[in-house]
C-alpha positions as CSV (number, residue, x, y, z in Angstrom):
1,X,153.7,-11.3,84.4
2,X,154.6,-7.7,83.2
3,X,155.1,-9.0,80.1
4,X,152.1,-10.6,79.6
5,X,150.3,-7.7,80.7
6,X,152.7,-5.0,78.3
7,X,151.6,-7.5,75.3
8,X,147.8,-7.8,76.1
9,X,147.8,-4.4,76.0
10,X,149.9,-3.1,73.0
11,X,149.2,-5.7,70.3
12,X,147.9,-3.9,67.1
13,X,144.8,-5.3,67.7
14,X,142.3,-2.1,67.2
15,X,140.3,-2.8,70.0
16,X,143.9,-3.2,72.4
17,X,144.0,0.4,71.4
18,X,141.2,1.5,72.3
19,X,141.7,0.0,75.8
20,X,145.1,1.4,76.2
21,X,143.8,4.9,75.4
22,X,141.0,4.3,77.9
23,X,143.0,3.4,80.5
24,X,146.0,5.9,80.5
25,X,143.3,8.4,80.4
26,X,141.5,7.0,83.0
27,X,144.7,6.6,85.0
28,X,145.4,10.3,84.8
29,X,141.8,11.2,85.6
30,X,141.9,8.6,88.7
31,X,144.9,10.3,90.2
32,X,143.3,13.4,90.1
33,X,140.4,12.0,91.4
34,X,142.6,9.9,94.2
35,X,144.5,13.1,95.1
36,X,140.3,15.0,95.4
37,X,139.1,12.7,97.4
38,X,141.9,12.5,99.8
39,X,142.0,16.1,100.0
40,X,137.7,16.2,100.5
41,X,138.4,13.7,103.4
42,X,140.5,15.7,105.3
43,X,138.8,19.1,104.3
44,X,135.1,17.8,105.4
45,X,136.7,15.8,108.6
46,X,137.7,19.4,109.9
47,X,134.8,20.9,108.6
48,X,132.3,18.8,110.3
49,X,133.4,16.9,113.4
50,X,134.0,13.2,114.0
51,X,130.3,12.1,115.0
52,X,128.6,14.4,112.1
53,X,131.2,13.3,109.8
54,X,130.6,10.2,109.8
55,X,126.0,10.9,109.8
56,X,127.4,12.4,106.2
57,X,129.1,9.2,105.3
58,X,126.0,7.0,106.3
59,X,123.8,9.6,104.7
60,X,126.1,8.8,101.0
61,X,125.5,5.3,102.0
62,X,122.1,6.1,101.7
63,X,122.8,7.5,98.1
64,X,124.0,4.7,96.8
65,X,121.5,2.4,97.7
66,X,118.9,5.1,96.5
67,X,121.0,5.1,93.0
68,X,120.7,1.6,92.5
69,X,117.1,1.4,92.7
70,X,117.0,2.2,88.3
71,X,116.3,-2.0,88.3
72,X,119.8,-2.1,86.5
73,X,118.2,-0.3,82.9
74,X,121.4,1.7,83.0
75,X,123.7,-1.3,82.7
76,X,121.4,-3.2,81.0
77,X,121.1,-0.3,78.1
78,X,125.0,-0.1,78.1
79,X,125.4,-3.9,77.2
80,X,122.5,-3.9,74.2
81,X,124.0,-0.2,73.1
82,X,127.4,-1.8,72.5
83,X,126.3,-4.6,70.7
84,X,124.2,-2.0,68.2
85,X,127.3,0.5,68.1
86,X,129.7,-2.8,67.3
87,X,127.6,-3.6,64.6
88,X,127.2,0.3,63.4
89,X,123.3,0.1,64.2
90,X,123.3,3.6,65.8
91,X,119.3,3.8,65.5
92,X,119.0,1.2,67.0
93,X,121.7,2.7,69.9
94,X,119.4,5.4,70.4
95,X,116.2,3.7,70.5
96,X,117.8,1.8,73.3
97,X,118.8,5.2,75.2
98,X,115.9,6.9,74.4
99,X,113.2,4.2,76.2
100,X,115.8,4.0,79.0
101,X,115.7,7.7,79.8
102,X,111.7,7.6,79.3
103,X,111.5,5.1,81.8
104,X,113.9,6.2,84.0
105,X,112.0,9.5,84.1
106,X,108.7,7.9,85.0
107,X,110.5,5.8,88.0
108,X,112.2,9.2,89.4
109,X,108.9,11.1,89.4
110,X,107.0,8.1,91.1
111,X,109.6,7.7,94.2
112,X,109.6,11.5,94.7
113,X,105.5,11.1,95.1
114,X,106.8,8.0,97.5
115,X,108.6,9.4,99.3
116,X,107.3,12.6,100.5
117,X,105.3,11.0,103.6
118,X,107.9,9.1,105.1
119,X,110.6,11.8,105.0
120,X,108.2,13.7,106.7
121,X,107.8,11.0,109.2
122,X,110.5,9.5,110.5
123,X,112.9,10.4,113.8
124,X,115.8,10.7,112.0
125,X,117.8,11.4,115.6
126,X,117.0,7.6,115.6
127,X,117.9,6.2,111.9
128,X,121.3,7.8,112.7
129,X,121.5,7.0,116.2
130,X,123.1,10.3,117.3
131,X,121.3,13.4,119.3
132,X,124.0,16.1,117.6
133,X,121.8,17.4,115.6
134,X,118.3,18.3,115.7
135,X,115.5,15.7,113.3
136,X,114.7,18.3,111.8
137,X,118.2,19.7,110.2
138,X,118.7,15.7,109.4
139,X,115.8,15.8,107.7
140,X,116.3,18.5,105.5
141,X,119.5,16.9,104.9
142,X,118.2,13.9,103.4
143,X,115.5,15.5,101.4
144,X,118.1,17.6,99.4
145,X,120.4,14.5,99.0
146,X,117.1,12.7,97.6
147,X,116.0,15.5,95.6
148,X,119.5,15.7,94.1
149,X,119.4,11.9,93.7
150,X,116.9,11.5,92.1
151,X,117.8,14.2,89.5
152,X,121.2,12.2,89.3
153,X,118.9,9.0,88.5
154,X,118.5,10.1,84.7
155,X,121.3,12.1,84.0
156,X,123.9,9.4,84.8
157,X,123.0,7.8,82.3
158,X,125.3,9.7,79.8
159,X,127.9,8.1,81.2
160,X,126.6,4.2,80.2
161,X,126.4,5.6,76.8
162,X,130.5,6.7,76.8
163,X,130.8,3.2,78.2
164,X,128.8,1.8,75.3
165,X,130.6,3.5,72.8
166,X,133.9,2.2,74.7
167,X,135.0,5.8,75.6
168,X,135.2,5.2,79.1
169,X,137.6,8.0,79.8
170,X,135.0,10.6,79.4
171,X,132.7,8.5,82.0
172,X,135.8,9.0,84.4
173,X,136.0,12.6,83.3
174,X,132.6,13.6,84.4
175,X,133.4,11.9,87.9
176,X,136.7,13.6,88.4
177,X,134.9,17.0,87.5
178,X,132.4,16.4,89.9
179,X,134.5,15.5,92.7
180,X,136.4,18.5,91.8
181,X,133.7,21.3,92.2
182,X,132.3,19.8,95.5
183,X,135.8,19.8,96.4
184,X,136.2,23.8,95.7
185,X,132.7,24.3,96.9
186,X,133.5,22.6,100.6
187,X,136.5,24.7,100.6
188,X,134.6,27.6,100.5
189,X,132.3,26.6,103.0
190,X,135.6,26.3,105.3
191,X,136.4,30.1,104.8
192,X,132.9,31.3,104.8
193,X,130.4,29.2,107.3
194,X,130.4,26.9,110.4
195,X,130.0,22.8,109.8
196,X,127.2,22.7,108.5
197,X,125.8,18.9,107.0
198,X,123.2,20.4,105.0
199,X,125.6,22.7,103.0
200,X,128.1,19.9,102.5
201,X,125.2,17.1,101.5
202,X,124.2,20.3,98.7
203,X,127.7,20.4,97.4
204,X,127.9,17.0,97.7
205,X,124.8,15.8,95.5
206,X,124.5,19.0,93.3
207,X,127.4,19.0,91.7
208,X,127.4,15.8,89.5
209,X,123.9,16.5,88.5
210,X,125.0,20.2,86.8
211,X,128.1,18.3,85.5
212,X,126.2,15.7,83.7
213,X,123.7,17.8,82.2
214,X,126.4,20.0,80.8
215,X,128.6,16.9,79.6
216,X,125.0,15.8,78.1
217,X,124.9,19.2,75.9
218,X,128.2,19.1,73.6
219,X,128.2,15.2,73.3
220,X,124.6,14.9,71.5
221,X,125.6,17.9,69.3
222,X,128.6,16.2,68.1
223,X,126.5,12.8,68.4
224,X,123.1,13.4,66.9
225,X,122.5,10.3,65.8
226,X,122.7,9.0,69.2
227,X,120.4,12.2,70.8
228,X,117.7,10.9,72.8
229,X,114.0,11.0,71.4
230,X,111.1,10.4,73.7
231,X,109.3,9.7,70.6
232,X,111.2,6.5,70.0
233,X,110.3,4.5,73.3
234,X,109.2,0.6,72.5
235,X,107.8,-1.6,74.7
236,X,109.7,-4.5,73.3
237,X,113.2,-2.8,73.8
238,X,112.1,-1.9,77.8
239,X,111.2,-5.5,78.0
240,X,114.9,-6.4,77.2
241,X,116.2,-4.1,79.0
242,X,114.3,-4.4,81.8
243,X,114.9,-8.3,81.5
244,X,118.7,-7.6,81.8
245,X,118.5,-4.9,83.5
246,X,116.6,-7.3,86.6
247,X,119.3,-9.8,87.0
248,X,121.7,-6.5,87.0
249,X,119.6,-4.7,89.4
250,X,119.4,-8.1,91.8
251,X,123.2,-8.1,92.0
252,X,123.0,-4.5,92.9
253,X,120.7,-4.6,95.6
254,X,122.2,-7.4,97.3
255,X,126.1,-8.1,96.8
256,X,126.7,-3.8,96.1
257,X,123.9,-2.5,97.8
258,X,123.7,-4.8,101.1
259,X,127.2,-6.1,101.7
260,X,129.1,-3.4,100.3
261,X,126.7,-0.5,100.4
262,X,125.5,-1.2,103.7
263,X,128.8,-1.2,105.5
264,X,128.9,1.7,107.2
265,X,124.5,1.7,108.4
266,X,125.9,-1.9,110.3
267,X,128.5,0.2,111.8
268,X,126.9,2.9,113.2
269,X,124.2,1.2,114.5
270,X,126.5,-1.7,116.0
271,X,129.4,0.3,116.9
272,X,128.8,4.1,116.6
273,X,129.1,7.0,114.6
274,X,132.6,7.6,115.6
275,X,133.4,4.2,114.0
276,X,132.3,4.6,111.0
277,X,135.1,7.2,110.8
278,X,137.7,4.7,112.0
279,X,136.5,2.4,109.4
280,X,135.9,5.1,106.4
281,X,139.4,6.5,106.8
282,X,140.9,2.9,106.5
283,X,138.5,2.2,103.2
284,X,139.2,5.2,101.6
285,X,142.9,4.2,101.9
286,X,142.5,0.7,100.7
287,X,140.2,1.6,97.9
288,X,143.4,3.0,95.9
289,X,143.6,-0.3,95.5
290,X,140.4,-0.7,94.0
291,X,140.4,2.8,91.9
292,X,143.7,1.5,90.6
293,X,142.7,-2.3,89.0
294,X,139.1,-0.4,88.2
295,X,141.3,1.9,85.8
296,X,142.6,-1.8,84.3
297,X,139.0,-3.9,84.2
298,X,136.9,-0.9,84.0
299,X,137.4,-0.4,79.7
300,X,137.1,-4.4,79.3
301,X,133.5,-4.8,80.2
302,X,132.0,-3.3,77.1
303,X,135.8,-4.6,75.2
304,X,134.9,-8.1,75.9
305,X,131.3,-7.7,74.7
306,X,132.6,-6.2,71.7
307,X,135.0,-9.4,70.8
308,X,131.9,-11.8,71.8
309,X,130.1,-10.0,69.4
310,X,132.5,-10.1,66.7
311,X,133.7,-14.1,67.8
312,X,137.3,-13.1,69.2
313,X,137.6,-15.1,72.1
314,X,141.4,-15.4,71.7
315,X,141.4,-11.9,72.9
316,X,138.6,-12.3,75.3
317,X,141.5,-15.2,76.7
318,X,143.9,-13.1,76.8
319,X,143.0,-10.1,78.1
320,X,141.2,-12.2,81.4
321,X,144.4,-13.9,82.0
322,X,145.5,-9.8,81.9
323,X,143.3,-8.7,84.2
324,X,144.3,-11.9,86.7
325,X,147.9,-10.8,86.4
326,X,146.8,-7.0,87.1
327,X,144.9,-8.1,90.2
328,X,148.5,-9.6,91.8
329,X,150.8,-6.7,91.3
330,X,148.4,-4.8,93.0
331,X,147.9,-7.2,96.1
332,X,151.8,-6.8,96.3
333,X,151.4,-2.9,96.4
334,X,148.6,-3.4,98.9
335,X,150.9,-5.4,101.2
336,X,153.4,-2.3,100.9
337,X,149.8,-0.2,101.6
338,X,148.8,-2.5,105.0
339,X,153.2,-1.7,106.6
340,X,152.6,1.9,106.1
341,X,149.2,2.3,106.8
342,X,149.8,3.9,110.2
343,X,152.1,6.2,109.0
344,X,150.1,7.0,106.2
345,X,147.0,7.8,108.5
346,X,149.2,9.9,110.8
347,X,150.4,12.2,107.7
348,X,146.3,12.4,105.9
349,X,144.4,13.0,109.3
350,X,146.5,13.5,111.8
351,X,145.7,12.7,115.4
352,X,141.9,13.9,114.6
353,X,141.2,9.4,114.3
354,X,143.1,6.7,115.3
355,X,142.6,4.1,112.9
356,X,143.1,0.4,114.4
357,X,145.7,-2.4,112.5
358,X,143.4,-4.8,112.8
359,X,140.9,-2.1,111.3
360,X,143.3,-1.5,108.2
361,X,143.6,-5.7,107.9
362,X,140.3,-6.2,107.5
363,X,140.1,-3.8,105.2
364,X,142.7,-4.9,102.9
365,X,141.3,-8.4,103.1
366,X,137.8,-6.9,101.6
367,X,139.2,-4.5,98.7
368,X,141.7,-7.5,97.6
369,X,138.8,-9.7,97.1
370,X,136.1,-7.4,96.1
371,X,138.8,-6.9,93.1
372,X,138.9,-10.3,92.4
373,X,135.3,-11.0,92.3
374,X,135.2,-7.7,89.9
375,X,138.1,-9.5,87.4
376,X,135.6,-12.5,87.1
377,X,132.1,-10.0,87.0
378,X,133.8,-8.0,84.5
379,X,133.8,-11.2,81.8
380,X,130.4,-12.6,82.9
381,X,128.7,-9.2,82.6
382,X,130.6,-8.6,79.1
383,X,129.3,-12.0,78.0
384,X,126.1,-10.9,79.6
385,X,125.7,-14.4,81.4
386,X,125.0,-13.3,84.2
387,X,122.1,-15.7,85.3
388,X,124.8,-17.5,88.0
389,X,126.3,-14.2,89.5
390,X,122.3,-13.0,90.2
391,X,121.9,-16.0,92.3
392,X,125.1,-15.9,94.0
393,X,124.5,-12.5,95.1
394,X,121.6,-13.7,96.2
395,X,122.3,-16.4,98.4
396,X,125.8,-15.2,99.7
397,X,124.1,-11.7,100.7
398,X,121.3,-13.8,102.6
399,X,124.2,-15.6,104.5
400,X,125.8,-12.3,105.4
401,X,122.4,-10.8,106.2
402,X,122.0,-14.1,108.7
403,X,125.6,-13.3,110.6
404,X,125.2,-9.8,110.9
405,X,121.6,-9.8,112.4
406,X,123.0,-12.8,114.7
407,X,126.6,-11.7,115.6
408,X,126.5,-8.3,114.6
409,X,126.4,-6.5,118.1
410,X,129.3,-8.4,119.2
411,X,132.0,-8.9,116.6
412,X,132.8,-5.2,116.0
413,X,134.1,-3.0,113.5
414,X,136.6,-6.0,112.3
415,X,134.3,-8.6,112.4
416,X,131.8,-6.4,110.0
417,X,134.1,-6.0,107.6
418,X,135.8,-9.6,107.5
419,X,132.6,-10.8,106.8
420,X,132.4,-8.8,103.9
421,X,135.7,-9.9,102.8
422,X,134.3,-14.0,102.9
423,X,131.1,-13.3,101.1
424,X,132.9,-11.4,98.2
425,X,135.8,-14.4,98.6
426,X,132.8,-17.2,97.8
427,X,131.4,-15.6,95.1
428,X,134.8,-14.6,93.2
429,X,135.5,-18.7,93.8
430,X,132.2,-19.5,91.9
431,X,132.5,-16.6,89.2
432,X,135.9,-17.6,88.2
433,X,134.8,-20.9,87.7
434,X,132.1,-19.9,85.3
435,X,134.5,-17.9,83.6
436,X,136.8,-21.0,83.4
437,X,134.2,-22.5,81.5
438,X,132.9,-19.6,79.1
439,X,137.1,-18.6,77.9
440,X,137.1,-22.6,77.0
441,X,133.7,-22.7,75.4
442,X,132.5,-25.4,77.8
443,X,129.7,-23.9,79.6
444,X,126.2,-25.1,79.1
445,X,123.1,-24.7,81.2
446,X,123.0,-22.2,83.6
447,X,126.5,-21.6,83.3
448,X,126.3,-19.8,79.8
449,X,122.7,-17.8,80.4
């Protein structure tokens, strides 16, 4: 297996370069990142308490599913950039980027109009179901984690184009920096203030928007070619990307944003706010298992659409078969990661939350086959066939949706998450067929749309 993997990677093929340098940068950049956010776990637990800690982790929930909302133009832009860039088109490249960014622009300024009335509106003390803070400091919360959000919407953008161009160190680079400064910011906040969530969602969502705006500055001075011109926005391009961009932005909103997204809203409205601690200290564990095969897969997305471009689906073969053998060395260290979880917690957080085995099982059991499903995704959204994985997500989310509503109340914090772990277990089952079929060039149908 190792050696499969070590040859995969170094062969003198130019593009197994490229992904090598991606992803020992990206290595280096993730254990920063991994050693930030462990650090910003245990700085904002003390800073906040237990029950406000964990409105603030609901509240990023709440993020992400705002983030999603760009209809998938982001991803779909990346895959039609790096088809351009492979075949040296570059104004083509940035007529793609620049009717993303216009559109993009127009959606952010209509949902801040949007959403003005019912942020005004709503008891908040009841969306989070906790009386520990006032509605009105929850409020304000939310609005500056919109506002910031929505800001966020546009500018994150830079980081598909990196992607495109198959640079996707510098993507990680802008994440780590992020991280970083709402780390040191937090800190601050420990030395100079009492817990306050308002103060901590500003550090939170305010740094990545000033880091990407002054990553955006150097890049398109050393990029011109690629600089964004709202002169240059077409109709037909926003149809194709928007066309893509759809089936993207379904998976999204319903295998990212519902069953993964939604994790910790099910939790605190089924179990409480203090359990959506329990269960964010055990995922924030287990996802080292997910940041580490992401720094693998992560650089072969926009790899394996440049071989399908270019016909090289020997190395499309080989590198899946890679990633396969990635994803089993890492279920071995996550095995290691599920003996010495206890001790582990007892070292990060102390006695401050006591974090259940079962919790940490259930857990493991959703990251390993979230990670799977991504090794199959990965290929199919490469390949951009992603017709079959839109209406997976659709139906396996509306099955999840079903137990949760039904059995939700009584199956706990464990029972949440294991049924996360079997919708992301059926789809990975049907995606890895389909990619079966595309790596021996035998799909047809709805397989290879």
């Amino acid at each position: 297996m190792l050696d499969k993997l070590r040859n995969a990677l170094t062969g003198t093929n130019g593009r197994n370069k490229i992904l090598v340098r991606n992803i020992l940068f990206s290595a280096i950049l993730k254990v920063i990142g991994l050693a930030t956010s462990l650090i910003v776990v245990r700085v904002t637990l003390h800073y906040l308490n237990n029950e406000i800690y964990g409105i603030w982790m609901t509240i990023t929930s709440i993020i992400y599913w705002i983030s999603v909302f760009d209809i998938g133009m982001g991803n779909g832009m990346r895959n039609y950039m790096t088809m351009a860039i492979s075949k040296n088109n570059y104004p083509e490249a940035r007529a793609y980027l620049s009717t993303t960014l216009f559109a993009l622009t127009v959606i952010a300024l209509v949902a801040v109009v949007l959403m003005i009335l019912p942020l005004s509106l709503l008891d908040f003390n009841s969306v989070f179901n906790t009386r520990v803070l006032p509605s009105d400091e929850l409020r304000n919360a939310m609005v500056v984690a919109f506002a910031f959000t929505m800001m966020l919407f546009v500018m994150k953008n830079i980081s598909y184009v990196f992607m495109a161009m198959q640079k996707y160190a510098l993507a990680d680079l802008l994440t780590v920096a992020s991280n970083v400064a709402a780390l040191a910011i937090v800190y601050v906040l420990t030395k100079t203030t009492q817990g306050n969530l308002l103060l901590v969602v500003l550090a939170f969502t305010a740094a990545p928007v000033v880091t990407y705006l002054l990553a955006a500055i150097p890049f398109f001075v050393r990029y011109p070619q690629l600089r964004p011109r709202f002169g240059e926005f077409r109709k037909d391009l926003l149809s194709k990307i928007v066309g893509k961009g759809l089936n993207f932005f379904f998976i999204q909103i319903t295998s990212c944003l519902v069953i993964y997204g939604a994790s910790n809203m099910f939790i605190i409205q089924f179990c409480g706010p203090e359990s959506v601690t329990v269960y964010n200290i055990a995922y924030k564990f287990f996802n080292l298992m997910a940041i580490a095969y992401t720094v693998i897969i992560s650089p072969m997305w926009n790899a394996y659409t440049d071989a399908y471009i270019k016909g090289d689906y020997a190395w499309i073969r080989s590198n899946f078969r890679t990633s396969l053998c990635s994803w089993l060395m890492i279920e071995v260290v996550g095995v290691v990661m599920l003996f010495l979880s206890h001790w582990f917690y007892r070292l990060w957080v102390g006695s401050a939350v006591s974090v259940p085995l079962s919790v940490s099982l259930s857990v493991f059991a959703f990251i390993s086959l979230f990670n799977f499903n991504n090794a199959a995704t990965y290929l199919i959204n490469g390949l951009n066939k992603i017709r079959v994985q839109m209406i997976t997500s659709i139906v396996v989310t509306a099955l999840y949706l079903a137990a949760m509503l039904c059995f939700g109340h009584r199956i706990g914090i464990e029972g949440v998450v294991f049924s996360m772990a079997a919708a992301y277990l059926v789809m990975g089952a049907i995606h890895f067929y389909q990619c079966r079929l595309l790596i021996t060039s035998r799909a047809s149908g709805i397989w290879d749309k």
